[in-house]
C-alpha positions, 0 to 999 in steps of 0.5 A: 217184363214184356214179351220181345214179340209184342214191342213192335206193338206197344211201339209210339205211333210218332215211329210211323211215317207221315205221324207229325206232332200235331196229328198225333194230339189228334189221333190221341184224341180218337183212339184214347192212347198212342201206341201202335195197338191202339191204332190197331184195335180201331176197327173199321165200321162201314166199307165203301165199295169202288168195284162198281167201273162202268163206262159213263154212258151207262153209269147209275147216278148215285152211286161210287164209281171209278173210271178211266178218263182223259182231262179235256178242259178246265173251266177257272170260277168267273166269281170267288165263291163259283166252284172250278170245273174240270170236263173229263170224258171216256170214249161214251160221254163226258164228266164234270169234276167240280172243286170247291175252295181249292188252288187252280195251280194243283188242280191243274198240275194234277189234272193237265189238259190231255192226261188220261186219269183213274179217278174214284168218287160219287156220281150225280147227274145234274141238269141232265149232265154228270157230275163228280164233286171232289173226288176221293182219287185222281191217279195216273193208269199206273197207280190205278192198284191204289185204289182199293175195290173195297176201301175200310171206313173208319170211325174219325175225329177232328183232325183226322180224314178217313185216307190218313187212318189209312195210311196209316193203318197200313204201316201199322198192320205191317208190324203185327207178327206171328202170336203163339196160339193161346187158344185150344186147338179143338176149340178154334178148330169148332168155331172155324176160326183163324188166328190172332194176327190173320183176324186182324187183318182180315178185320181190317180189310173186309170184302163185304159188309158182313165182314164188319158184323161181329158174329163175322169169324174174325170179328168173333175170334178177336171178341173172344180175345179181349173177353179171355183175357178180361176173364183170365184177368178177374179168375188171376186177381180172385185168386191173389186175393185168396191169398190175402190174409184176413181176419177170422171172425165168427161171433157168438151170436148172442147179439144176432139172435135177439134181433132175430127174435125182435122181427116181425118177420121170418128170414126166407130161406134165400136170406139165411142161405145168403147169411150163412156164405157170408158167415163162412167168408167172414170166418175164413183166414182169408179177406171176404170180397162178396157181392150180394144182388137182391131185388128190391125189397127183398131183405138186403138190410136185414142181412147188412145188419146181421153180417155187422152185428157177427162183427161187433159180437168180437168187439169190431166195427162196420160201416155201411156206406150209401150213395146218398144222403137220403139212402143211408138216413133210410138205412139208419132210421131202420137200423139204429131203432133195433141195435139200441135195444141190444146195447149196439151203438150206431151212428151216422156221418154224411157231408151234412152233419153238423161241425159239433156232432161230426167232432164227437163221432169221429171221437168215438169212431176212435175211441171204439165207442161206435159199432156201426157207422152208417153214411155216405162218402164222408166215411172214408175222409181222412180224417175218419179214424175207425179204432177197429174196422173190420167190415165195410158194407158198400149200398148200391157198388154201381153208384160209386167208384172202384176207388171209392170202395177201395178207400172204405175197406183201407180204413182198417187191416185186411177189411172184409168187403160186401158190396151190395145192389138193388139193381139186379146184374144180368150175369155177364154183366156181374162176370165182367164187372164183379168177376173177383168178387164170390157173388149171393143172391137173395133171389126170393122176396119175404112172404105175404108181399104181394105181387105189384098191380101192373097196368098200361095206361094211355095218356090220353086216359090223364083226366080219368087217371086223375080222377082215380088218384084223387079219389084214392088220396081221399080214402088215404092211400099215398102215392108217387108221380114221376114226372116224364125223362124228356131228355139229357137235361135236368133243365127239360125233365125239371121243367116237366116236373114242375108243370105236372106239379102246378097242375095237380096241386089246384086239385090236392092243394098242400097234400102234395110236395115237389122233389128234384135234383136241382134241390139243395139236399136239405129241402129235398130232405124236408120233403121226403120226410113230410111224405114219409110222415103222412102230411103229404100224400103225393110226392111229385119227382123226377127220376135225377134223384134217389126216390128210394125213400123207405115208406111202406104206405105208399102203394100207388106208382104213377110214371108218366111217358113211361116209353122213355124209360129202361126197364131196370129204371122202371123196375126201380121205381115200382120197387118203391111200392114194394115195401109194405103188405098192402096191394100196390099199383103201378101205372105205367102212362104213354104218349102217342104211337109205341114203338117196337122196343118201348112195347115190348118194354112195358109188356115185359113190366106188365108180365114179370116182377123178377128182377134177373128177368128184366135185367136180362131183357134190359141187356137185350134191348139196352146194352150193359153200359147203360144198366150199369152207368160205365164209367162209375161200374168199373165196367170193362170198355172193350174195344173189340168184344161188343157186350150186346151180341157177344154175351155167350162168348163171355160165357165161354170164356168164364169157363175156359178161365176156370179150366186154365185155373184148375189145370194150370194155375201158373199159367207155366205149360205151353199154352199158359206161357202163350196166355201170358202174351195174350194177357200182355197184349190187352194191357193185364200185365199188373195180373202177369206180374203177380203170377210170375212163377 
């Protein structure tokens, strides 16, 4: 289905010359596939200049030059691991070119004593003398065009020299034809851009080193590129599923109302907008795929449970998936209390529920006599029978695979899906990660939650700030200590861990307890739920684990080396202290000089508790793979477009997609079949497929 112009491209890299089997396993290796496109969207990353050509006399040390010289003597090692010297000169002064672990018969058949040669390299002075160590070109006068003046450096792997990707790169380039523009002309014409295959080759071969700078005009061109055709891909795929046929399903709401009326509190406007968008999807003939983003404590719960009650008032079943075993026995202890006193049965499965028990509800999952199944991956394991599962509510989407979620909603016939997340998405981030999905907000917290106390504290405050807390846990407050991220390694942070924890249970004896990740699931659980019931009153914790546990009666955060964490991190865990009405605190601790980015981390913490905020800042100073973790996201790796300085392209494109969509939703006049191609170009050809007219 391929369009004929594009299979140049989509051609095997072993057709180029010089491509052996054994550097194919390595270019495979550094570009993640082995077509001739691959090759192409390997974009270089630094340049090396050779237009500096000065006589010897007169050449600055350090720096890459390339002269014209004649071979005046080879100067064999007198010792095995002595280098081999070759002295060369122009007409001011001589040079020492020196070889390290090489054969004496090519050196001297490629440099013969009397030959006049271009050589290309890095200049050192040595003892007063020049010196070139291996240099990157040796080539008779009449080559001397093969040496570039601005030569392209390449991001490499093991296997693979900066010269071979060169060559071929060359070759490669080659085969890039002339595209059918996809773009709108008065667009392209604003932005001075050129078109696809002249922005690739200039990509290729830049002149500066702002070429290589991705607000540079065909860096910017081929960016917006990869981000249409992501957009296009998502806008195609939101469409297809409006077509999906779902069920109708719009309780009576008997069930809803008397939970409604048991709550000790009001639902904010925010929430019963929300409710009301999922209410409609849920009443709509059409299959519901709907992200809900809410701060933390912001009543994410409450509206899970309302959504899953519209579905059993019709006799269905719902599911609620969390990432841990932690998460969805929170989610259960709130929920399962509220759905007993409306006759709801709810139950909960994760990996450890006991064999006896796991048989008699996945019995009753299928015999129906469950409503509302709450756990974690366990309840997509086929063995899970559901007798009439119609919605499947996913906690935490970042933490889980795409695949996961979709294993979830196969349990049953054209199940509803509603993702949700704690974690606030800067909007670019929720347009190329969850751009099928129609999108909620609770973007209001309930009343009377007071704003967090938010204090910048130095480490070297500690024995103050101990003394504080002690004095606190005396009066009874409960309180969080999250031990330092020292690095990628559980062994270092759990190492923190346990020496914070050593030194503060001399002062608070058994009122403390330990958590951390390297913890079997079952004592981590003993923990959190002696914490949670009062018998502890300070919980040490790294941040490997979910600390998500629900207790409202802890009101005091303290984060040690709190420099070393990402905003959205920080963010999270003083959400912790979040959960009750009572004043909470958050100590944010530092260590020594801060750094720009670090100040400006915790400033933001100190100035601001809205999470869409923080996120955004996040993005700025982070970048979106960290926030979301890419690989469980399904984040797009874009190998063109760079999310940290071309968000506002993806933004362009969003709209631009919307006005395809509208205007031209089978993609059939002349600017639609061109975006086909590009759809074809970056690998959407399963969406080009599905909107074959």
């Amino acid at each position: 289905m391929r369009p004929e112009v594009l299979y140049p491209l989509f051609a095997d890299l072993s057709s180029l010359k010089g491509m052996g089997p054994k550097t194919l396993k390595y270019m495979e290796n550094l570009l993640g596939g082995r077509r001739i496109i691959d090759l192409l969207f390997h974009l270089p990353t630094n340049i090396i200049d050779r237009s500096y050509r000065p006589k010897l006399q007169n050449a600055v040390a350090g720096k890459i030059c390339t002269v014209k010289v004649k071979v005046v003597e080879h100067i064999p090692p007198k010792k095995r691991q002595q280098p081999y010297r070759v002295i060369v000169e122009d007409d001011t002064e001589q040079l020492t070119l020196i070889f390290f672990k090489v054969y004496a018969d090519s050196i001297l058949k490629n440099l013969p004593v009397g030959a006049s040669k271009i050589i290309s390299g890095k200049l050192e002075r040595f003892n007063n003398q020049l010196q070139m160590a291996h240099p990157d070109f040796i080539l008779n006068e009449s080559d001397a065009a093969e040496i570039p003046e601005i030569e392209p450096v390449y991001p490499l792997t093991a296997g693979i020299t900066n010269k071979m990707l060169e060559k071929f790169m060359v070759q490669a380039l080659k085969k890039v034809p002339e595209l059918p523009e996809w773009l709108d002309e008065q667009f392209i014409k604003e932005k001075g851009w050129p078109n696809f295959k002249n922005a690739l080759l200039k990509a290729h071969h830049p002149n500066t080193i702002n070429d290589l700078q991705p607000f540079a005009k065909e860096r910017a061109r081929l960016a917006y590129d990869e981000l249409l055709a992501n957009q296009l891909t998502l806008g195609i795929v939101r469409e297809e599923r409006k077509k999906i046929k779902g069920k109708s399903i719009s309780g009576d709401g008997r069930l809803r109302q008397k939970i409604v009326e048991q709550l000790p509190f009001k639902l904010t406007e925010a929430q019963e907008k929300v409710l009301q968008e999922i209410y409609t999807d849920q009443a709509s003939e059409y299959k519901m795929m709907r992200l809900l983003q809410g701060d933390v404590g912001s009543g994410k719960t409450i509206v899970a449970l309302l959504a899953m009650l519209n579905t059993v008032e019709v006799k269905g079943q719902a599911a609620l998936m969390a990432p841990t075993e932690i998460l969805a026995q929170q989610h259960y202890e709130t929920i399962a209390p509220m759905t007993e006193t409306i006759g709801v049965k709810t139950a909960l499965l994760t990996g450890k529920t006991k064999a006896k028990e796991r048989k008699q509800i996945l019995n009753d999952l299928a015999d129906g006599k469950i409503d509302i199944i709450i756990g974690t991956h366990a309840l997509f394991q086929n063995e899970v029978i559901y007798h009439n599962l119609n919605l499947a509510i996913v906690d935490e989407q970042h933490r889980f695979g795409v695949q996961q979620r979709l294993k979830l909603s196969q349990k049953g016939i054209n199940v509803d899906v509603l993702v949700m997340t704690a974690t606030p998405i800067p909007r670019t981030l929720v347009l190329s990660a969850y751009g099928d999905m129609d999108c909620s907000v609770i973007d209001k917290l309930p009343e009377g939650r007071k704003p967090v106390d938010t204090r910048v504290i130095p480490l070297t405050k500690l024995s103050e700030v101990i003394r504080g807390l002690e004095k606190q846990i005396n009066d009874g407050i409960m309180a969080y200590w999250v031990c330092p991220l020292v690095e990628e390694s559980e062994k270092s942070d759990l190492a923190a861990a346990e020496a914070r924890f050593a030194d503060l249970q001399q002062i608070f004896g058994d009122k403390i307890g330990l958590v951390h990740g390297k913890m079997k699931e079952a004592e981590k659980n003993e923990v959190m739920n002696r914490f949670k019931n009062g018998e502890l009153r300070l919980l040490v914790a790294t941040t490997v684990i979910e600390v998500g546990v629900n207790v409202p009666q802890a009101t005091l955060m303290l984060i040690e080396h709190a420099e070393r964490f990402g905003l959205a991190q920080l963010h999270q865990l003083r959400g912790r202290v979040k959960r009750g009405n009572q004043q909470a605190i958050c100590l944010l601790m530092y260590g020594g000089h801060l750094s720009e980015t670090a100040y400006e981390r915790l400033n933001i913490m100190k100035q601001t508790e809205d999470g869409f905020v923080i996120a955004e800042k996040d993005l700025e100073l982070r970048g979106g793979g960290e926030i979301l973790g890419t690989r469980q996201s399904g984040l797009e790796d874009f190998h063109l477009a760079n999310m940290d300085y071309h968000r506002h392209l993806l933004l362009v494109a969003h709209k631009d997609t919307q006005l395809i969509i509208n205007k031209d939703k089978l993609l059939q006049s002349k600017r639609g079949q061109a975006l086909r191609t590009l759809l074809y170009l970056f690998d959407k050809d399963e969406s080009v497929q599905n909107y074959q007219a």
